[in-house]
Backbone bond lengths (Angstrom), bond angles and torsions (degrees), N, CA, C in turn:
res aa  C-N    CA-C-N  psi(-1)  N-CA   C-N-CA  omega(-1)  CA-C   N-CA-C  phi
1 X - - - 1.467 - - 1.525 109.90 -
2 X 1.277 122.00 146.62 1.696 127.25 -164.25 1.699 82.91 -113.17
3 X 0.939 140.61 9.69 2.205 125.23 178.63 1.344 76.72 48.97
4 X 1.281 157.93 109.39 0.891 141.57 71.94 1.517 150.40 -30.20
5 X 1.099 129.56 114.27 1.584 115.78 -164.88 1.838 125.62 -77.92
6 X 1.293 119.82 147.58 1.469 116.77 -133.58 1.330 90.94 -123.91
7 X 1.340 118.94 25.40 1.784 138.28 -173.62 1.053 97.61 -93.49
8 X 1.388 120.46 126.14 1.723 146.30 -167.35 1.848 84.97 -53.79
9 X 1.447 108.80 153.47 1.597 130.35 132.49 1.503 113.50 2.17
10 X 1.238 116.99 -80.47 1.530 135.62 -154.51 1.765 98.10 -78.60
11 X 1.737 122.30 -4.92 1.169 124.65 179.47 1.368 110.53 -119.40
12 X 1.303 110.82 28.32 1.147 109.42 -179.69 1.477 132.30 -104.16
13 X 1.304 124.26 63.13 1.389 151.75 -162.28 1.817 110.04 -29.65
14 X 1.491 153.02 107.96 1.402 112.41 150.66 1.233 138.08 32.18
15 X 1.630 88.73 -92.96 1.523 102.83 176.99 1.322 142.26 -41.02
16 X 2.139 88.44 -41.68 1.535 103.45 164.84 1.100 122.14 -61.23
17 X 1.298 117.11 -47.55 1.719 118.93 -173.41 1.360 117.84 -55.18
18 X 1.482 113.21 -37.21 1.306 121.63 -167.83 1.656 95.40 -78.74
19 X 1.050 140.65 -17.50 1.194 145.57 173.42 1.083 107.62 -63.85
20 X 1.705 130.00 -77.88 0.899 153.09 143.72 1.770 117.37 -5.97
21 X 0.895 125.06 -28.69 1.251 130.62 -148.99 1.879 96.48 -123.05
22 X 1.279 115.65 -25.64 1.345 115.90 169.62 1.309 105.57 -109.29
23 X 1.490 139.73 7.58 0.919 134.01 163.24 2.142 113.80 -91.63
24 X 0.997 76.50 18.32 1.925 101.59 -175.10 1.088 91.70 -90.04
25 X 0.678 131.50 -81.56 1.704 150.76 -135.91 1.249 115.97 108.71
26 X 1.673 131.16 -173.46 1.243 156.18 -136.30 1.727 78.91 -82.37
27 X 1.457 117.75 126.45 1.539 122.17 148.04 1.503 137.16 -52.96
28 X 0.987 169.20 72.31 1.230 140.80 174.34 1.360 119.99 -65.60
29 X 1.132 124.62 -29.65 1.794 104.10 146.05 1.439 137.12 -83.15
30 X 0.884 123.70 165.28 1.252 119.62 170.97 1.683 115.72 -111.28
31 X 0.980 117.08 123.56 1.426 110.76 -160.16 1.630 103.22 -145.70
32 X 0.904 112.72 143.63 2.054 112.15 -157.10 1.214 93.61 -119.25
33 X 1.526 105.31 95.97 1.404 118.34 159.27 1.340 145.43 -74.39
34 X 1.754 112.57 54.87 1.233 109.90 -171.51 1.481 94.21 98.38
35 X 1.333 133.22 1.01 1.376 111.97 -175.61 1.306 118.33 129.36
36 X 1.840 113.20 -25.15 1.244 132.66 -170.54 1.892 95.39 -101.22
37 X 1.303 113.89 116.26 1.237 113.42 176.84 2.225 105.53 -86.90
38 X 1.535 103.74 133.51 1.421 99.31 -175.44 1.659 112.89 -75.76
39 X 1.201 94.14 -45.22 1.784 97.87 -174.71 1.811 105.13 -105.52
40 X 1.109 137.51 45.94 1.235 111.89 -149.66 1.498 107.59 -102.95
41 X 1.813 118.49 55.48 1.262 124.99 169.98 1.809 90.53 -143.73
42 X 0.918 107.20 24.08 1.958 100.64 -177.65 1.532 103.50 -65.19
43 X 1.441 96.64 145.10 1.719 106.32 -176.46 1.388 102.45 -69.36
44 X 1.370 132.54 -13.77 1.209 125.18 -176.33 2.107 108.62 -94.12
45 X 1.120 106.65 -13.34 1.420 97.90 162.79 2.100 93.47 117.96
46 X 0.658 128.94 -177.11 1.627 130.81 126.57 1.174 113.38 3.33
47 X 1.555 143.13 50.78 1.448 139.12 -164.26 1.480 97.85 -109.44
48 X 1.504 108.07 145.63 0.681 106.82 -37.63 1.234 123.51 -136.03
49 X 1.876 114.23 94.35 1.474 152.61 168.72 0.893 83.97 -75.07
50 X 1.927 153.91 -62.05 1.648 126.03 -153.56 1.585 97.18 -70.41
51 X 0.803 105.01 6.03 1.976 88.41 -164.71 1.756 94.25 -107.76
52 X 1.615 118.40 -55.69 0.823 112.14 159.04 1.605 144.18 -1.13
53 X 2.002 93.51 -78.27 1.652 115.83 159.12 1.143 106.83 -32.31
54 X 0.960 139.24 -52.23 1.521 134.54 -152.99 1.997 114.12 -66.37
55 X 1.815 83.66 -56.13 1.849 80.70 179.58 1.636 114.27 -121.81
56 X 1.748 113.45 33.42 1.330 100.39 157.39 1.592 133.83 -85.58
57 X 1.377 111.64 -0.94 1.519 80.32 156.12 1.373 106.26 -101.60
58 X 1.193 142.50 68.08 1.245 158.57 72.78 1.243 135.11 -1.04
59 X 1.315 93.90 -49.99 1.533 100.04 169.85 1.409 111.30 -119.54
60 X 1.754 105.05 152.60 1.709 97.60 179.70 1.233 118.58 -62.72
61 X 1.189 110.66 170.07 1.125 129.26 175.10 1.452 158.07 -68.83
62 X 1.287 81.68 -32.61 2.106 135.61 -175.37 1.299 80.58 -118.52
63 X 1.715 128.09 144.29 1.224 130.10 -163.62 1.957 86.95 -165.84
64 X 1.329 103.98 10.00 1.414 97.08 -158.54 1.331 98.68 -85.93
65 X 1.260 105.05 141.17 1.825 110.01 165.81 1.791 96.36 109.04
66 X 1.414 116.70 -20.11 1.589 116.68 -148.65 1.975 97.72 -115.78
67 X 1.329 94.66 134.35 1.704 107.58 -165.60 1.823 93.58 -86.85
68 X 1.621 116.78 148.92 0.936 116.23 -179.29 1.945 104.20 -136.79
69 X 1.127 97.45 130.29 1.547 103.76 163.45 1.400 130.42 -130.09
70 X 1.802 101.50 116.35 1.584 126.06 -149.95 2.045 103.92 -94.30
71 X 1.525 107.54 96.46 1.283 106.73 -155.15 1.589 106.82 -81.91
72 X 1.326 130.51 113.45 1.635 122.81 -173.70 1.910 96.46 67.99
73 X 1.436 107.63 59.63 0.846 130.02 131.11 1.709 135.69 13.34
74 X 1.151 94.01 -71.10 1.602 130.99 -167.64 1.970 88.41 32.12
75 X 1.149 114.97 -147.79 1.343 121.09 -155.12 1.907 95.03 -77.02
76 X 1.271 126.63 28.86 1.394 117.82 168.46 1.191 122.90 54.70
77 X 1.437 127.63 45.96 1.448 132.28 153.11 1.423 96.59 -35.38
78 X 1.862 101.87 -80.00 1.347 119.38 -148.11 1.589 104.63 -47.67
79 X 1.513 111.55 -60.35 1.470 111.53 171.56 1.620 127.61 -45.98
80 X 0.954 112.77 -32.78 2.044 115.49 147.33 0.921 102.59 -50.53
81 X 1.178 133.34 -74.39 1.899 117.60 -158.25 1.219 118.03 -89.34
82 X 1.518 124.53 21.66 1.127 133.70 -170.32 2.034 98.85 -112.25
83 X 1.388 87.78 -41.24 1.858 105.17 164.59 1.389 94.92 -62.67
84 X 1.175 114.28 -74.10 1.712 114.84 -152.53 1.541 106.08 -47.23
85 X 1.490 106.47 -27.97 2.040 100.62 173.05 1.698 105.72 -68.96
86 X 1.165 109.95 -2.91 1.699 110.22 -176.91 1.717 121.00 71.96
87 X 1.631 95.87 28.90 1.733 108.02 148.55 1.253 107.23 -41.93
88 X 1.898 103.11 150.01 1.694 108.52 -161.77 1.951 79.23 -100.13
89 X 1.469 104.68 -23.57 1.437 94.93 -161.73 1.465 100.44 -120.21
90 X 1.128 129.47 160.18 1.473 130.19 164.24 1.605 98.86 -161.48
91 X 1.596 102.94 119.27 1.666 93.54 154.61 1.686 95.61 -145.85
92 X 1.366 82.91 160.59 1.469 98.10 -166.43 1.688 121.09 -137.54
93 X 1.347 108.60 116.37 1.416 123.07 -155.40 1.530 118.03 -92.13
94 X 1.166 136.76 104.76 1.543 141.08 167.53 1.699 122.91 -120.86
95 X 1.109 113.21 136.58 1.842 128.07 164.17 1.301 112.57 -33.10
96 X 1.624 99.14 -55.65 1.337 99.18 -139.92 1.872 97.41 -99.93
97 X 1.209 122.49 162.27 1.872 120.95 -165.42 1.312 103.76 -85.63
98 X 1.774 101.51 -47.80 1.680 119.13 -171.03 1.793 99.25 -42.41
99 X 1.564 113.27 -52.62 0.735 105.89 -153.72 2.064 107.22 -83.86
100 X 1.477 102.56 -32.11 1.442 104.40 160.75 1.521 109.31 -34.38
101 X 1.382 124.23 -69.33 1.186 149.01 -168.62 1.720 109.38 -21.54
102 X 1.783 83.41 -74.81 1.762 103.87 166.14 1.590 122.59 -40.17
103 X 1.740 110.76 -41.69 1.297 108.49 176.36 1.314 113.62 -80.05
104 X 0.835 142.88 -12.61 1.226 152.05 -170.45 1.235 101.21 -70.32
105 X 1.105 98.61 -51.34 2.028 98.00 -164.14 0.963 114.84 -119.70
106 X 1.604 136.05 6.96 1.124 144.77 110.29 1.362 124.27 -10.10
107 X 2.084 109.84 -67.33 0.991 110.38 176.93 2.060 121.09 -66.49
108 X 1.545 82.37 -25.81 1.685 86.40 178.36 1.556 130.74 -52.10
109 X 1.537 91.60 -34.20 1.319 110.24 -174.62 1.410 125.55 -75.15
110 X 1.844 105.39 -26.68 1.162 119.02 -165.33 2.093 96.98 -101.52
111 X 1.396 104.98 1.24 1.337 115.88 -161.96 1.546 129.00 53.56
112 X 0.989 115.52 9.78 1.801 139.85 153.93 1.474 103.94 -19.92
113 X 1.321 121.37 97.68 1.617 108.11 146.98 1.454 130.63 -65.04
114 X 1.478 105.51 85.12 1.404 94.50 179.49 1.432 111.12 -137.38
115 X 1.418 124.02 149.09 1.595 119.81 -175.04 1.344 93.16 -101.47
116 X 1.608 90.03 154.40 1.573 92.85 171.72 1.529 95.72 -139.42
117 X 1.413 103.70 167.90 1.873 117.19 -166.66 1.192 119.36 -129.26
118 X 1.842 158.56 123.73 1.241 127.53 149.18 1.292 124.19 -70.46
119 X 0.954 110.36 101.45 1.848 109.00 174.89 2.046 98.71 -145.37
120 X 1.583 88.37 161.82 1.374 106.72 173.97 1.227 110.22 -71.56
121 X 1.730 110.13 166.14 1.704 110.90 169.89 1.575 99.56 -77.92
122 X 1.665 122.40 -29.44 1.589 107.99 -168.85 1.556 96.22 -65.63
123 X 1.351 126.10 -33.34 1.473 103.98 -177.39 1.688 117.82 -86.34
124 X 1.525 119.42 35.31 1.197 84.84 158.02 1.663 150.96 -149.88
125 X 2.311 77.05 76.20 1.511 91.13 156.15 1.594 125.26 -84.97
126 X 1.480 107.11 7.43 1.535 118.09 173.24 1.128 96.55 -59.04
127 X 2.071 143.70 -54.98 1.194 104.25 -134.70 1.521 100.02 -104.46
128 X 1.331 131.59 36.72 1.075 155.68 117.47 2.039 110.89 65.19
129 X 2.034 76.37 35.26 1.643 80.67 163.65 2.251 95.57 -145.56
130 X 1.071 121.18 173.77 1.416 137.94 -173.85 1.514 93.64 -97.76
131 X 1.109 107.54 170.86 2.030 114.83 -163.57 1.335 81.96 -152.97
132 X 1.637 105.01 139.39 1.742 113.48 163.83 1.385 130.18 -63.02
133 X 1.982 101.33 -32.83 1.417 108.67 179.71 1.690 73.76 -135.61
134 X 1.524 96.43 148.95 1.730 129.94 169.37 1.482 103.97 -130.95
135 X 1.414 120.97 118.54 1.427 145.97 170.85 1.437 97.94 -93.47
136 X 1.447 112.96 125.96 1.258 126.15 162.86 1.396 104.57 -160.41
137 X 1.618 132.88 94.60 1.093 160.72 129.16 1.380 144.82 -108.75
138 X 1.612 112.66 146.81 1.975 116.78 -151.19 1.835 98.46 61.29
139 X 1.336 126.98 43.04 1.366 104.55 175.20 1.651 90.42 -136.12
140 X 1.002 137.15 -38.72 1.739 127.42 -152.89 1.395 86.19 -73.87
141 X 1.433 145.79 -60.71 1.183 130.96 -133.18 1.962 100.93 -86.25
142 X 1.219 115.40 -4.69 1.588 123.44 142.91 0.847 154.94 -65.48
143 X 1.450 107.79 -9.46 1.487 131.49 -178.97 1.050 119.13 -99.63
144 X 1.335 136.67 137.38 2.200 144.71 -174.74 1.286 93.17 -70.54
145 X 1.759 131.96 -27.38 1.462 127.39 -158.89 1.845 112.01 -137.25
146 X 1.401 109.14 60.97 1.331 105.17 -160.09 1.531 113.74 -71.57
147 X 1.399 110.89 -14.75 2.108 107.59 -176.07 1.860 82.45 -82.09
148 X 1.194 119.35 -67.55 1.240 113.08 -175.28 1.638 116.09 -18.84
149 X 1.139 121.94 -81.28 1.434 130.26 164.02 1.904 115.33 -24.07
150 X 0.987 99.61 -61.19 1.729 110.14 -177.81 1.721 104.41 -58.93
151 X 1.534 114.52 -43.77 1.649 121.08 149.10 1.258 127.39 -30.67
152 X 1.312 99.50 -50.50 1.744 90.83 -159.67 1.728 93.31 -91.22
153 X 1.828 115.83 -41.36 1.428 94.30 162.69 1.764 135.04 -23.19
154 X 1.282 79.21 -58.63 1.767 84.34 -174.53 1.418 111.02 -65.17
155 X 1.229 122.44 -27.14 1.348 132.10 -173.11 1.605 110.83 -70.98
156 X 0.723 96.29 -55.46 1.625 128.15 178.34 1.070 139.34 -75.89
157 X 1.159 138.52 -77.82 1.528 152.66 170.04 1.691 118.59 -71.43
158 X 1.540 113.36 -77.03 1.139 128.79 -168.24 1.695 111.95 -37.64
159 X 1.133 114.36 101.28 1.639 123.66 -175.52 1.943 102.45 -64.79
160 X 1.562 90.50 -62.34 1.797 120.90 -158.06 1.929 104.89 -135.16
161 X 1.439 97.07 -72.71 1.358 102.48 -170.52 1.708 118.02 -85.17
162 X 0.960 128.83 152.28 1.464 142.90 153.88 1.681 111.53 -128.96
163 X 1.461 98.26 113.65 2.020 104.21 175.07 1.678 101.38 -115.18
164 X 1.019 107.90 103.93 1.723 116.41 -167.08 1.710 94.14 -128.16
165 X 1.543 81.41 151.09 1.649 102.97 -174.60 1.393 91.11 -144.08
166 X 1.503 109.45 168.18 1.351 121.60 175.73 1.336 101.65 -168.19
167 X 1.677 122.92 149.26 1.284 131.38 -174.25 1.580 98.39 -81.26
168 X 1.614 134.05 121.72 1.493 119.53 162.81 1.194 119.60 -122.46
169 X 1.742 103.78 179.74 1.718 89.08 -167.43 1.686 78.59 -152.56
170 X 1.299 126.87 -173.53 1.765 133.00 166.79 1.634 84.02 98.70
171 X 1.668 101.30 -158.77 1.538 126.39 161.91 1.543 116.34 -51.60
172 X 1.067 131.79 120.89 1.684 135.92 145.01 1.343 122.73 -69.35
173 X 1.592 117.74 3.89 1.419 102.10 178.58 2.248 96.51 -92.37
174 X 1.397 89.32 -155.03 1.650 88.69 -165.12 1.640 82.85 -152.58
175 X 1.977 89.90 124.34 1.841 87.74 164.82 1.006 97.46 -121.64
176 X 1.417 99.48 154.94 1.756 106.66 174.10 1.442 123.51 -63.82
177 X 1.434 101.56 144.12 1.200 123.40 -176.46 1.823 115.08 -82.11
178 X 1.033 128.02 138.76 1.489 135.36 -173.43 1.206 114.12 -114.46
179 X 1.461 119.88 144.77 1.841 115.49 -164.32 1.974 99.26 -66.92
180 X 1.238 118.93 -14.84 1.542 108.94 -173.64 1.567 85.10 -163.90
181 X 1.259 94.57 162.27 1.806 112.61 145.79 1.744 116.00 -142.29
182 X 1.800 99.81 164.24 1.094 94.48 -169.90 1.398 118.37 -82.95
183 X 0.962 110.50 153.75 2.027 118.73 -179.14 1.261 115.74 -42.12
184 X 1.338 123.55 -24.42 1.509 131.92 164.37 1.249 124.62 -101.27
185 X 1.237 113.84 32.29 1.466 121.04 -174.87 1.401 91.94 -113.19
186 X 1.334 104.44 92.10 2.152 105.44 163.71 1.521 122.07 -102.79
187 X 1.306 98.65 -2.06 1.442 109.53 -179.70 1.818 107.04 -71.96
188 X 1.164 134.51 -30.14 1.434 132.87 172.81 1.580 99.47 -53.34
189 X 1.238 128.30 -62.26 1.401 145.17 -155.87 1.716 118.76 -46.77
190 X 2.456 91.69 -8.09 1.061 96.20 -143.10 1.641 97.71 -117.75
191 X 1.645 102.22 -2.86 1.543 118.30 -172.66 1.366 111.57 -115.67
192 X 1.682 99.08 115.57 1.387 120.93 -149.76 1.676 93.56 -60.50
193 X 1.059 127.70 -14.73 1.712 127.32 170.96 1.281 112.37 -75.47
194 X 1.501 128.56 -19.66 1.567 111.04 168.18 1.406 124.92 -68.01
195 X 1.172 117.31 154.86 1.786 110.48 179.51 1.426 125.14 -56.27
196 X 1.546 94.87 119.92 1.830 76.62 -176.82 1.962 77.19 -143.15
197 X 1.190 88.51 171.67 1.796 122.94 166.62 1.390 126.30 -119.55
198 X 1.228 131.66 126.79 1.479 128.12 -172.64 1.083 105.87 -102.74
199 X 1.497 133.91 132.06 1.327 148.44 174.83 1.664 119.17 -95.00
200 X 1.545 96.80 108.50 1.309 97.39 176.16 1.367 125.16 -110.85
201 X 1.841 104.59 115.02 1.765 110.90 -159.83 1.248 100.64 -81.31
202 X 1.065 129.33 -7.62 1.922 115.96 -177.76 1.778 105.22 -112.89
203 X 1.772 89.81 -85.43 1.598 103.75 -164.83 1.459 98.97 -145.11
204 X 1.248 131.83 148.90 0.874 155.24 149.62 1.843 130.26 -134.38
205 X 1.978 96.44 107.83 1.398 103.46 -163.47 1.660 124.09 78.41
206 X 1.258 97.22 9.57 2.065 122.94 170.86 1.599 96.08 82.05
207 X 1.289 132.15 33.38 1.054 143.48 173.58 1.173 111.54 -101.32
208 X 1.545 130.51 114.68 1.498 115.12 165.87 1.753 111.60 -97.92
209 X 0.891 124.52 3.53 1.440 127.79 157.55 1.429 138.89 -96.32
210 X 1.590 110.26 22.60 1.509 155.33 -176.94 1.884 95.41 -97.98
211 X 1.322 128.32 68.31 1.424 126.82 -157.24 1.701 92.52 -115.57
212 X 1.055 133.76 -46.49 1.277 118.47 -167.35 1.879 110.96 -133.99
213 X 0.917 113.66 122.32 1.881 128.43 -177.42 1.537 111.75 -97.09
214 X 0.947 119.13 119.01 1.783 122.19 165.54 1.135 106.75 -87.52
215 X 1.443 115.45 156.44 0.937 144.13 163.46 1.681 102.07 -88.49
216 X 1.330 109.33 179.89 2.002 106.65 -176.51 1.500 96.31 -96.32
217 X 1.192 131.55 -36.52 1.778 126.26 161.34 1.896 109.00 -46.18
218 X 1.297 105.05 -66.78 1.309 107.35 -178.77 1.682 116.17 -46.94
219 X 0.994 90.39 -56.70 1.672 97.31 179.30 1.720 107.68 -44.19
220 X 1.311 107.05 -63.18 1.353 100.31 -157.75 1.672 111.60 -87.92
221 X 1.515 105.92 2.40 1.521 108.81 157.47 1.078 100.56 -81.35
222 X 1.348 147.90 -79.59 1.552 156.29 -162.73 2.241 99.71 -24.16
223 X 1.196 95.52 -57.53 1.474 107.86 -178.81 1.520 111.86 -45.49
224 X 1.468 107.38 -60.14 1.411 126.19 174.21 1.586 106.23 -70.58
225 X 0.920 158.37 -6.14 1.457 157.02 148.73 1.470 115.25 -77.55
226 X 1.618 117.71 15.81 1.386 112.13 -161.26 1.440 86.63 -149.64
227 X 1.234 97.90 7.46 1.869 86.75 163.24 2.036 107.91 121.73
228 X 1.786 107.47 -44.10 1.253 123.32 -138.50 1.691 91.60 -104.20
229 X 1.517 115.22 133.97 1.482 148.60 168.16 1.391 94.57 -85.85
230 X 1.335 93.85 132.11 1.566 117.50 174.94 1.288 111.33 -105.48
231 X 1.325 109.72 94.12 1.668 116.26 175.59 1.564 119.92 -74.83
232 X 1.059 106.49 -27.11 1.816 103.23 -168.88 1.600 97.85 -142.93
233 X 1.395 123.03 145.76 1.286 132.10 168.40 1.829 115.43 -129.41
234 X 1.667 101.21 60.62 1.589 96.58 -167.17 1.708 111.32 -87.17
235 X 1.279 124.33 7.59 1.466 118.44 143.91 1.440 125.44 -143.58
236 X 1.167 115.81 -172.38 1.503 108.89 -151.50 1.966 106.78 -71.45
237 X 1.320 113.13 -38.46 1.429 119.04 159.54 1.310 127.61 -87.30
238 X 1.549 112.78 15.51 1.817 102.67 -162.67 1.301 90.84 -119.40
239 X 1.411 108.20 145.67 1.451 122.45 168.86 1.661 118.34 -125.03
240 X 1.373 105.04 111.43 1.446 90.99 167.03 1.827 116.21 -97.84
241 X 1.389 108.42 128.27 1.584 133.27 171.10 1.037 125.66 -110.20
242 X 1.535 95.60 141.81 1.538 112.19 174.20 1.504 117.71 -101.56
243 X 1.486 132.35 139.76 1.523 125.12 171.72 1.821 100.18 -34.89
244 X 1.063 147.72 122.55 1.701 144.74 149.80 1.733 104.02 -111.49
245 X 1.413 110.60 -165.38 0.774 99.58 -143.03 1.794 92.50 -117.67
246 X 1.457 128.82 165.95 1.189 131.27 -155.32 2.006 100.83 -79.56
247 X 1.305 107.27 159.27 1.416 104.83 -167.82 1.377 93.58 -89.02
248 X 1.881 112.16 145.99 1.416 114.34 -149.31 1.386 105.85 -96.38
249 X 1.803 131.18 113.63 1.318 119.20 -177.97 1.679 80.48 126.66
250 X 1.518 127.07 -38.79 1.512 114.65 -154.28 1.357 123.25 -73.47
251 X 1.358 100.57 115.29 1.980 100.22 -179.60 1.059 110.35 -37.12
252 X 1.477 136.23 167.95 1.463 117.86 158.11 2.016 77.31 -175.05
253 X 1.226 120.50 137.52 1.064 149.91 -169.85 1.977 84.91 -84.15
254 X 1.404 117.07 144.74 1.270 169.22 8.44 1.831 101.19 125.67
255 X 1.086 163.69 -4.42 1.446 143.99 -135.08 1.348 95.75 -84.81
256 X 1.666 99.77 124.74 1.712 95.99 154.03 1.828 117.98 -81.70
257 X 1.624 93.66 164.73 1.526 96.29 -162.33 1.985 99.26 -83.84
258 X 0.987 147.58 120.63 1.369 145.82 168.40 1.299 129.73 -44.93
């Protein structure tokens, strides 16, 4: 338990928040509560509102009437500004509590109706409805099973929208992809622009849940092998998607819905 204090909105002093707000633990967002910044020494700067800037008008504007599900969560930036467009729905899904915790009262503070959940991305064909917009960014390159995940999205959740990000590293250019190649063709395997994924067996960045890296080929094949059209590319990791349609001939394993 963090003692958190159980004093309405309208009693919520500075002082308190800032109390409140280091009695959290370590931020990874930074999120301005009234004045009280949460993370406001992150190595990444302003995180993450600079990143934000980049591809919100990306998304509309007017959000009203339209359900949103915020995947890995973490302390609910995205789900704030996903409310603040005047979404009827917002919930927002994370592992970890610390970071539930943060959203929680984050949203309290900011008076945000928003629920939030711990559950996995593999579970969620449990909550056994489709979302207009699906947030899933900083989450694939954490996962032991990242096509799996991008699967059950499509399977599952994705109503209309997909706003996906991913941490990358290799080539940023993009070569085209070919319906096959031949069995003796090793020369692709060898151009840092074909799709590949980097596997990381320890740590990467003192992270041991830093398991798989795209490349910008990989990435945006992986997306397109999972069902989802890439309509907009307004920053260097962000993808905006549309539900499209599955690649024709492509195996793809089976999930029942829970």
């Amino acid at each position: 338990m963090n003692n958190l204090t159980t004093s309405s909105t309208s009693e919520l002093t500075t002082e308190r928040i800032q109390e409140d707000v280091k009695k959290l633990g370590k931020w990874f967002h930074n999120i301005d509560l009234n004045g009280v910044k949460t993370a406001p020494d992150h190595f990444l700067g302003d995180y993450p509102n600079i990143k934000f800037k980049n591809f919100a008008d990306a998304i509309p504007q007017d959000l009203t009437g339209k359900s949103v599900l915020d995947i890995g969560c973490n302390a609910g930036f995205y789900s704030i500004e996903m409310k603040r467009r005047g979404a009827s729905r917002v919930l927002g899904l994370d592992s970890d509590e610390q970071y539930l915790a943060q959203a929680r009262y984050a949203a309290k503070v900011l008076d945000a109706d928003i629920e939030f959940r711990n559950m996995s991305v593999y579970d969620v064909g449990s909550l056994g409805e489709k979302f207009d917009i699906v947030i899933f960014m900083g989450v694939l390159y954490h996962l032991r099973h990242p096509l799996l995940a991008l699967d059950l999205l499509y399977d599952n959740v994705v109503g209309d929208m997909l706003i996906f990000q991913s941490m990358q590293r290799g080539s940023d250019q993009v070569q085209p992809v070919e319906a096959d190649y031949n069995f003796w063709n090793t020369q692709i395997f060898e151009s840092r622009d074909f799709p590949q994924m980097y596997f990381i067996e320890h740590r990467y960045s003192q992270d041991p849940t830093n398991w798989w890296i795209p490349n910008r080929s990989g990435m945006e094949a992986m997306l397109r092998s999972a069902g989802f059209e890439i309509v907009q590319h307004p920053e260097l990791e962000v993808y905006i998607c549309k539900r499209g349609n599955l690649i024709d001939n492509q195996p793809r394993a089976v999930y029942p819905k829970k």
